[in-house]
RODO-2510 file (C-alpha; in nm, 4 decimals, decimal comma):
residues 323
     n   res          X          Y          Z
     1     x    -3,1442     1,0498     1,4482
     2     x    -2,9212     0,8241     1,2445
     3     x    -3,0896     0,6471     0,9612
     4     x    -2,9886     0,4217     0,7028
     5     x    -3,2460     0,4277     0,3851
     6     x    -3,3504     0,2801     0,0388
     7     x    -3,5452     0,5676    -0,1227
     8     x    -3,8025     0,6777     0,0681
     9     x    -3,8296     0,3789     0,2877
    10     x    -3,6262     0,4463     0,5919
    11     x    -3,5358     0,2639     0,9056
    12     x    -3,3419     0,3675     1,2216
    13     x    -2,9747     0,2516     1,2951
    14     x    -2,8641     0,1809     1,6571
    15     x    -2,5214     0,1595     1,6702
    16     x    -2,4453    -0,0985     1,9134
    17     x    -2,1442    -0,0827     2,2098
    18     x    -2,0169    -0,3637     2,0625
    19     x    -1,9172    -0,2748     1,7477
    20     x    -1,8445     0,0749     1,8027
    21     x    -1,6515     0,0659     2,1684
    22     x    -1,3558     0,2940     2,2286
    23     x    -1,0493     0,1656     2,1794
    24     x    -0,8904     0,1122     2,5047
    25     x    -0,5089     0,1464     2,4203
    26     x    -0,3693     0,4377     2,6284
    27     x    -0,1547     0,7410     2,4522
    28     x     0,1452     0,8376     2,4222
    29     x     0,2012     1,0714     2,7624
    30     x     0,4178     1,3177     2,6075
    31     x     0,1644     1,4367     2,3513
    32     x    -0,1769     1,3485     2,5011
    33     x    -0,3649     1,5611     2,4117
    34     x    -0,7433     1,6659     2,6370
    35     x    -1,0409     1,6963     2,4430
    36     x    -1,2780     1,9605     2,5356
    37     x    -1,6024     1,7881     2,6109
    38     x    -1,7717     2,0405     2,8002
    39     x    -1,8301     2,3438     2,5379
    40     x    -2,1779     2,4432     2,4591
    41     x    -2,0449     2,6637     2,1632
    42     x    -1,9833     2,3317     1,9304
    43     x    -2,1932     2,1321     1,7420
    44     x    -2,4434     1,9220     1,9232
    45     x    -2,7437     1,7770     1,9748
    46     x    -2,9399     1,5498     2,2108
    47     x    -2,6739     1,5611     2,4355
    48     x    -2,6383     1,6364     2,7808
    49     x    -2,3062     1,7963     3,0269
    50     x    -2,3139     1,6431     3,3834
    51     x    -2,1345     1,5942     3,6312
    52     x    -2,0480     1,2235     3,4967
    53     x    -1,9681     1,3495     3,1903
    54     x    -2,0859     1,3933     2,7968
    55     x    -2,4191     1,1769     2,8037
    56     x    -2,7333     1,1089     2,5718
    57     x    -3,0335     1,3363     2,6578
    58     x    -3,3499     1,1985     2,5715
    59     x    -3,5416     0,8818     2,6736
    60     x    -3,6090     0,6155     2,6341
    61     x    -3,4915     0,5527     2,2781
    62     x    -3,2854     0,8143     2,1134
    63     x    -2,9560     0,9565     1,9414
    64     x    -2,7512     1,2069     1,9462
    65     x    -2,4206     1,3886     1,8951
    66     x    -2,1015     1,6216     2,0235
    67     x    -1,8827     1,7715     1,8073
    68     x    -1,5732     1,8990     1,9981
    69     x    -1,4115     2,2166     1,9240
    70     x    -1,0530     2,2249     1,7549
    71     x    -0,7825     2,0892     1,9124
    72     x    -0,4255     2,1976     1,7873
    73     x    -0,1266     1,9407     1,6928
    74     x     0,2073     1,9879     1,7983
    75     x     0,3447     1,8737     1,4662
    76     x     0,1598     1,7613     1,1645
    77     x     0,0388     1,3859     1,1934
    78     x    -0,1654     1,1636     0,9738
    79     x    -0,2094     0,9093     1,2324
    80     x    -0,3938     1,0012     1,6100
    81     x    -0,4394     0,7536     1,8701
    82     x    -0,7796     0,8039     2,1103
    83     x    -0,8188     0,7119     2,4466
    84     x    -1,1723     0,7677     2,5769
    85     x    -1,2904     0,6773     2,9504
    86     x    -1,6435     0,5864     2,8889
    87     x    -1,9653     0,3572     3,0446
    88     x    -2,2096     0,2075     2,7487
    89     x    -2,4840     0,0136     2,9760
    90     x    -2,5896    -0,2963     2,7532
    91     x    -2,8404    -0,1628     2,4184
    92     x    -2,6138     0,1389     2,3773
    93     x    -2,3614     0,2927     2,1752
    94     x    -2,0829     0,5350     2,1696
    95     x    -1,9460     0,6136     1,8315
    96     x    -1,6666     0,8236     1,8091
    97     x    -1,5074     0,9666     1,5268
    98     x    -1,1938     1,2152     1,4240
    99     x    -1,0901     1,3916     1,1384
   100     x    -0,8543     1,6866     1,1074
   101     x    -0,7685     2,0424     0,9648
   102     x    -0,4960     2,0072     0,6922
   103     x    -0,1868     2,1317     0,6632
   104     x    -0,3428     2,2994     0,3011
   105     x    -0,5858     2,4492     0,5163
   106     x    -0,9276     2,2194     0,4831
   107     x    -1,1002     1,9965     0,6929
   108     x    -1,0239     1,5849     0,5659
   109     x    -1,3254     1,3706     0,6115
   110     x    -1,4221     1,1641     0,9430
   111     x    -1,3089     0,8349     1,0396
   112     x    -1,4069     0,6083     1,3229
   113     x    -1,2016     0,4863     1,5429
   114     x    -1,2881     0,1241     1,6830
   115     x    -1,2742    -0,1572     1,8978
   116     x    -1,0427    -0,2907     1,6272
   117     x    -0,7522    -0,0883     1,6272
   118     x    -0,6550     0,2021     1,8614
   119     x    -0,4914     0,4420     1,5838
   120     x    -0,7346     0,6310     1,3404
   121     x    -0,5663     0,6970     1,0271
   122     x    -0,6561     1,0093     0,8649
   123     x    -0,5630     1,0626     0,5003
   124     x    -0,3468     1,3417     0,4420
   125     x    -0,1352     1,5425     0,7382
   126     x    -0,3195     1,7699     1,0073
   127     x    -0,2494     2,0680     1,2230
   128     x    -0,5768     2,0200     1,4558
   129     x    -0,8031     1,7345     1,5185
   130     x    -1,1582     1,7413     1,6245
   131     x    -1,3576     1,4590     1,7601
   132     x    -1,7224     1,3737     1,7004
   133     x    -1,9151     1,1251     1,9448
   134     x    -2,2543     0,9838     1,8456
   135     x    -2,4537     0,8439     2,1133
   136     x    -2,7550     0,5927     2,0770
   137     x    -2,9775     0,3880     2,2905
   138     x    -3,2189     0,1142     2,2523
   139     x    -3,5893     0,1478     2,4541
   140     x    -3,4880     0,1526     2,8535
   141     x    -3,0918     0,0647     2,7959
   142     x    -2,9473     0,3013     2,9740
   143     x    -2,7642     0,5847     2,8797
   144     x    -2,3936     0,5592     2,7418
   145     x    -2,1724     0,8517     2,8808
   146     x    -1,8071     0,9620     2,7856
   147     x    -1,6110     1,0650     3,1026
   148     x    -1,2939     1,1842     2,9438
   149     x    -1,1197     1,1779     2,6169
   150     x    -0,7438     1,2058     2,4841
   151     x    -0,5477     1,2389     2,1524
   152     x    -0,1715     1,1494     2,1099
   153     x    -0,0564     1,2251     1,7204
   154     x     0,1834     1,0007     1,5578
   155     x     0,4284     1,0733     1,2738
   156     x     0,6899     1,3541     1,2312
   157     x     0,7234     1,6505     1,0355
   158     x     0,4650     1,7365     0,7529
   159     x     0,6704     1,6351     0,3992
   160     x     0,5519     1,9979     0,1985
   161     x     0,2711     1,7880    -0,0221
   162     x     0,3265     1,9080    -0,3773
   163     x     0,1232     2,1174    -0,6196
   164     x    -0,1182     1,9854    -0,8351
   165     x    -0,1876     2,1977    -1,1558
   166     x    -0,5917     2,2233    -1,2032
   167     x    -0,7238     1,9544    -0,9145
   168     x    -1,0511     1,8424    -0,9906
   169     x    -1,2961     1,6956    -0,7492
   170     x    -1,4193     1,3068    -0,7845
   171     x    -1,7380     1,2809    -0,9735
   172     x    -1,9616     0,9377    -1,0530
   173     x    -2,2732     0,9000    -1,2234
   174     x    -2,5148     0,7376    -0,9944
   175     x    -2,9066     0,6532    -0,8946
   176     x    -3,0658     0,9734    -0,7078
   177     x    -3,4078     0,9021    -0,4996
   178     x    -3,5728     1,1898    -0,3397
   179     x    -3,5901     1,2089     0,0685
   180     x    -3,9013     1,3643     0,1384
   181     x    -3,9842     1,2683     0,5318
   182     x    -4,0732     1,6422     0,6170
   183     x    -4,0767     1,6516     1,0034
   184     x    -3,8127     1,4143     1,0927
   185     x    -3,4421     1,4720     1,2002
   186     x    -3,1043     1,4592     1,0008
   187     x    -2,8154     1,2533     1,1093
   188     x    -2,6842     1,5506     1,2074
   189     x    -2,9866     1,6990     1,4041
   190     x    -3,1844     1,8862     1,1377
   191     x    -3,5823     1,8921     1,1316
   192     x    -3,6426     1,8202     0,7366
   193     x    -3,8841     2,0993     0,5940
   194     x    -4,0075     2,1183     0,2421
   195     x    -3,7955     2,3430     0,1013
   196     x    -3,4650     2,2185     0,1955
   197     x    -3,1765     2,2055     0,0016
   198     x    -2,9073     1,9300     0,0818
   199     x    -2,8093     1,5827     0,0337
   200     x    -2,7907     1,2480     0,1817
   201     x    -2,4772     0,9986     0,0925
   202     x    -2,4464     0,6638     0,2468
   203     x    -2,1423     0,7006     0,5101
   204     x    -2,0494     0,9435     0,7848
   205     x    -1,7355     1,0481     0,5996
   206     x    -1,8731     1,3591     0,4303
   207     x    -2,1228     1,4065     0,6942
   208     x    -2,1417     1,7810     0,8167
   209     x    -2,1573     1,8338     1,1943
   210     x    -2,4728     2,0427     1,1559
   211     x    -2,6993     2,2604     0,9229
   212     x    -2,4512     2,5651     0,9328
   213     x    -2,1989     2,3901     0,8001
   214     x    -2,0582     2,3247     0,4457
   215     x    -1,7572     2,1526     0,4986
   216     x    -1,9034     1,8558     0,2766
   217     x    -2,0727     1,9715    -0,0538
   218     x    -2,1826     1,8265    -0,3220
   219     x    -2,2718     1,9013    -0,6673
   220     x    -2,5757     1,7293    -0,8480
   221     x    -2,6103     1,7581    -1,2255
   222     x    -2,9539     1,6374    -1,3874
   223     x    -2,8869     1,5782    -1,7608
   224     x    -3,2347     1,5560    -1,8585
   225     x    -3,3260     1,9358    -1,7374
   226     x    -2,9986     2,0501    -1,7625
   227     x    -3,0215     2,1410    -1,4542
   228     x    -2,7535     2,2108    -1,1756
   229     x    -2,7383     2,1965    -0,8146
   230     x    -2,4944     2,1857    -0,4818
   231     x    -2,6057     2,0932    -0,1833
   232     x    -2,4633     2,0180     0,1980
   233     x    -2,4630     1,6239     0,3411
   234     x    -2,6733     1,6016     0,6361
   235     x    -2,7412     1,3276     0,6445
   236     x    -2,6394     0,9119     0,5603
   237     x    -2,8267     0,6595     0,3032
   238     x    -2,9360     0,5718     0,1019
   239     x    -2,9692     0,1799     0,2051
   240     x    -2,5814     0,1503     0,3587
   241     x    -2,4159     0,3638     0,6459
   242     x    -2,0387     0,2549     0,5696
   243     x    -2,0154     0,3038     0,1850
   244     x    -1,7729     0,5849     0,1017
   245     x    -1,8053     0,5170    -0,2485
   246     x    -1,6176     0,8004    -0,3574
   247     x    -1,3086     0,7316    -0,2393
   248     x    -1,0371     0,4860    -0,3690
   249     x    -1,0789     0,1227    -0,3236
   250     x    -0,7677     0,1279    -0,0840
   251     x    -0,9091     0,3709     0,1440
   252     x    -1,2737     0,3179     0,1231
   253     x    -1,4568     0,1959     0,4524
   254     x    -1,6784    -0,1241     0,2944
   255     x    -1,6701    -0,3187    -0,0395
   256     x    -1,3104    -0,2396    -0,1661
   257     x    -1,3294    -0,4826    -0,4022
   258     x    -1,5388    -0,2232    -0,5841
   259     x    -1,4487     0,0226    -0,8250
   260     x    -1,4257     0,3754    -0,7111
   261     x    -1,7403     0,5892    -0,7723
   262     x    -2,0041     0,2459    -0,7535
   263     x    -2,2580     0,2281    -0,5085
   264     x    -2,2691    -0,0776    -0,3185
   265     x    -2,6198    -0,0487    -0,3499
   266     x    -2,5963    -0,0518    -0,7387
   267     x    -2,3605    -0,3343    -0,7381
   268     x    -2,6195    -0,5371    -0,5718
   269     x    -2,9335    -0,4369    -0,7581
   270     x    -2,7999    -0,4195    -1,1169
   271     x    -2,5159    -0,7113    -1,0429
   272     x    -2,6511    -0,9874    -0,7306
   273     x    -2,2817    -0,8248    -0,5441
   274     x    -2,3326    -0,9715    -0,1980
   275     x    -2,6281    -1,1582    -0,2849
   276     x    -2,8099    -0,8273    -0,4026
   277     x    -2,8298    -0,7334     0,0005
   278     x    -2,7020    -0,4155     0,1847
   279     x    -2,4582    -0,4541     0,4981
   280     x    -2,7426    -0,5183     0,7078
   281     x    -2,8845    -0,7945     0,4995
   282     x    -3,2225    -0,5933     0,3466
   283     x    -3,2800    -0,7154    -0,0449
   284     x    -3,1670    -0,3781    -0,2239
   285     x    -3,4609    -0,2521    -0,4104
   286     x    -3,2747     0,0269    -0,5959
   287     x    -2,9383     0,1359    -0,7042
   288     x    -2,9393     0,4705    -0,5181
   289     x    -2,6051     0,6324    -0,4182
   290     x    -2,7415     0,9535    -0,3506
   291     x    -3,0671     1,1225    -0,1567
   292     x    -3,1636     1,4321    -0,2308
   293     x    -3,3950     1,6808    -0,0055
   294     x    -3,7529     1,8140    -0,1705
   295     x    -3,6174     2,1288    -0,2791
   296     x    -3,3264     2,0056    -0,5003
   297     x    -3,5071     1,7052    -0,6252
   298     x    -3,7854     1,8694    -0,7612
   299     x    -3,7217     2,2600    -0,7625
   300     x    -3,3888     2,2843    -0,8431
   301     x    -3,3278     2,0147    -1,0723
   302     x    -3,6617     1,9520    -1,1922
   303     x    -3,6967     1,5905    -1,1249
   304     x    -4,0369     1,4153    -1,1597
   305     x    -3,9079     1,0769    -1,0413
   306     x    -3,5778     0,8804    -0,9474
   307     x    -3,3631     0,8548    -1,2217
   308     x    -2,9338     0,8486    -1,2759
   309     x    -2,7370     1,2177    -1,2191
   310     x    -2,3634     1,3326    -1,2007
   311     x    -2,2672     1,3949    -0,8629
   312     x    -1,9066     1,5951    -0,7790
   313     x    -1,8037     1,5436    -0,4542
   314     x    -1,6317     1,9192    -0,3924
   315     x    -1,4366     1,8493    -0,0866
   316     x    -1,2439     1,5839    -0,2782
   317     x    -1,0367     1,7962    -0,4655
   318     x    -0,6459     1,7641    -0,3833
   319     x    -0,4955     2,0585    -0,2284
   320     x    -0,3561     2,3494    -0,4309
   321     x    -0,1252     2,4806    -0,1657
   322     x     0,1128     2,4182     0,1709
   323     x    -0,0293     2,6639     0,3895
***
């Protein structure tokens, strides 16, 4: 289930319809593009195929997700329109989110499309987008379903991105808490054991679709032990759900009028930014950018207690190539 946490203290997220409807622009007809919302072979959990289409399974409060597989582009775009037929009964949510395989040859991270505009904007140029749908429900409200869903890139012809000479990956020092919470599920479906290795990070950006994947790493450096660590995001907090901290302020989700690689959550502890409150109004009691999972809080990097590490987000490296 989705959670949004401060430390240890946790409490679950509903997204509501409101806030995260479809956008109901239609495509473009000559490039619309089906989604496969049918496979079993994807990511996914808590989710049922019916005859009514991609639903929630699981009453009478739950989450859950799809992941679709791959679909290719007919010419490198940066920006993709969505059209989704969909039903969200009142107390529910449909979320949905692409992000696309580069022209270098990586994944880019998610973005949402909303109610706000039609056209996600992915940053850099893709070859094949991939939708992710999130379901949620409050007690007995229903269950949200997604009937259909289409894709219509925008943009010409990829412009060969040049070569960088020795990229390196975004890294910020920042507040690390530990997760604990053995028992309970992941944002992306996983049941937390005590010796688990991975990370949680406070937006669905760098979120991986599942516990197989490592398309979203990250690399945690305890100065104190000298002790290093990487570890997969699976899952969002601490305290905010929207905070992409380690992107640019141009192109970060929340909060751009902060500098790139600072917490919202730090802002408002160490500085009163937005009245010392998260984006859901709870009195930050921490500066934590960064959860990490019982097994590379304590084994790994040898932590006795929450204190400030490096973190290098890998995936952020620019592309070395223009496969």
């Amino acid at each position: 289930m989705m959670r949004s946490f401060g430390g240890t203290k946790r409490v679950i997220h509903i997204f509501t319809a409101a806030a995260l409807a479809f956008p109901a622009t239609a495509g473009t007809a000559e490039h619309r593009l089906p989604i496969d919302l049918t496979s079993h072979e994807t990511a996914q959990y808590n989710v049922e195929h019916t005859p009514g289409g991609l639903t929630l399974s699981g009453t009478p409060s739950a989450q859950g997700f799809y992941v679709s597989p791959p679909t290719p582009t007919p010419f490198p775009a940066m920006r993709i329109r969505a059209t989704a037929s969909a039903t969200r009964p009142t107390g529910t949510g449909a979320l949905l989110e692409l992000r696309g395989l580069s022209v270098s040859g990586h994944w880019t991270e998610w973005r949402a499309a909303t109610s706000d505009s039609a056209v996600v904007q992915l940053p850099e140029y893709i070859r094949s987008v991939q939708a992710r749908i999130t379901f949620s429900a409050k007690d007995h409200a229903g269950k949200p379903a997604v009937v259909s869903l289409y894709v219509s890139p925008r943009g010409g012809p990829d412009p060969r991105p040049e070569r960088q000479a020795n990229p390196e990956p975004f890294s910020a020092r920042v507040y690390a808490t530990r997760i604990g919470l053995v028992g309970e599920h992941t944002a992306n479906g996983h049941v937390i054991r005590r010796r688990d290795r991975f990370a949680s990070l406070p937006s669905r950006r760098g979120l991986n679709s599942d516990d197989k994947t490592n398309d979203y790493v990250v690399e945690i450096c305890y100065s104190r032990t000298n002790r290093c660590a990487r570890a997969p995001v699976w899952d969002v907090g601490p305290w905010n759900i929207r905070d992409d901290y380690w992107n640019p302020p141009a192109t970060r989700e929340m909060w751009q009028d902060l500098p790139q690689g600072t917490p919202q959550a730090q802002a408002a502890y160490a500085d009163g930014y937005n009245k010392g409150k998260d984006e859901r109004s709870r009195k930050v009691l921490n500066p934590a950018g960064i959860d990490l999972a019982d097994r590379v809080f304590l084994r790994d990097l040898g932590m006795t207690g929450n204190d400030w590490v490096t973190v290098t987000y890998l995936w952020t490296a620019p592309a070395t190539d223009d496969r």
